[in-house]
C-alpha positions, 0 to 999 in steps of 0.5 A: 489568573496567571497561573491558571492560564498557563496550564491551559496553554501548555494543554493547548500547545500540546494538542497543536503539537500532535494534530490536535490528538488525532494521529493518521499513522495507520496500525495493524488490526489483523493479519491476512495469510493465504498460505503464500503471502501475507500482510498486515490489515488496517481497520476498515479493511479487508480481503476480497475473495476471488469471485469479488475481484472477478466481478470487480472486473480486475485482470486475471493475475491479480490474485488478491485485492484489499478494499478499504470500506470507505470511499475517496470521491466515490471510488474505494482504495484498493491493493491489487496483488497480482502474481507472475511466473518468472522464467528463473529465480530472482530475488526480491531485489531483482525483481523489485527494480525489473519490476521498477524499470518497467513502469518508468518506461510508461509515456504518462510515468512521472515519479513521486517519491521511492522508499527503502523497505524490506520484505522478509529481509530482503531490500526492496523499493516502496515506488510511488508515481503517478500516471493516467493509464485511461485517457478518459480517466484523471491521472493516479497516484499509484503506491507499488512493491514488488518482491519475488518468492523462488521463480514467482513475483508478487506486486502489490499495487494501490492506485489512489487519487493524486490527493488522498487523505494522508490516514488512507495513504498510511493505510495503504502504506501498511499493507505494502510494507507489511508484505511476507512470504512467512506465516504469522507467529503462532498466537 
């Protein structure tokens, strides 16, 4: 009886160990590239195109926005890309932090955490914080990277409820850290 029970609960303790075999690490499915910027795609989401983000009601500079297909309390995850003529060339680096700088000087800014990444080698912070742009709206979590090509800055920008299921949140996590100037290797 003793050993039958104790490959069961090493198999037991295994699966414990690893959340039960379910893993929320999100991973690339396919590849988003415009011409200009890219990103790496988790399942379940996609691009939309210009006439959806003008419907959508999103401001005129965003650019792109990716849209998970599956709601968090009745609202969609989203990644608005908006984009900003500068009046000189910065690097990602510059504009990363101006673009960082700008936000902490928000009323309703509280920071949440700050993450080294690198866009196309270049270092640049994952920012997250939240704020409550709407007063009539509940506060966000929101997820940002910004990173500059020549004179033209780029943000990537997810808002997200305060609590949001960590798959969704590596999800959105993906996209940002995945941003690029460069195209895709060839297949």
């Amino acid at each position: 009886m003793r050993r039958s029970l104790l490959p069961t609960t090493l198999a037991f303790l295994l699966l414990a160990a690893c959340g039960g075999g379910s893993s929320t690490q999100a991973t690339c499915t396919s590849t988003y590239w415009d011409g200009t910027i890219g990103t790496c795609m988790p399942e379940g989401w996609s691009a939309l195109s210009q006439e959806e983000v003008q419907a959508r009601g999103m401001p005129p500079e965003v650019v792109i926005a990716f849209q998970s297909v599956s709601a968090i309390s009745g609202q969609y995850p989203t990644v608005a890309v908006t984009r900003e003529r500068l009046p000189r060339a910065l690097s990602s680096a510059e504009y990363s932090k101006a673009s960082i700088d700008l936000v902490t000087r928000r009323k309703d800014y509280a920071k949440i955490d700050a993450t080294e990444i690198t866009v196309d080698g270049d270092s640049v912070t994952l920012h997250v914080f939240s704020a409550q742009p709407l007063a009539a709206q509940p506060k966000q979590r929101f997820y940002q990277v910004a990173a500059a090509k020549e004179d033209t800055g780029y943000v990537f920008t997810a808002s997200l409820p305060l609590t949001t299921p960590d798959k969704v949140t590596s999800e959105v996590k993906l996209i940002l850290s995945s941003m690029t100037f460069q195209p895709p290797a060839a297949e």
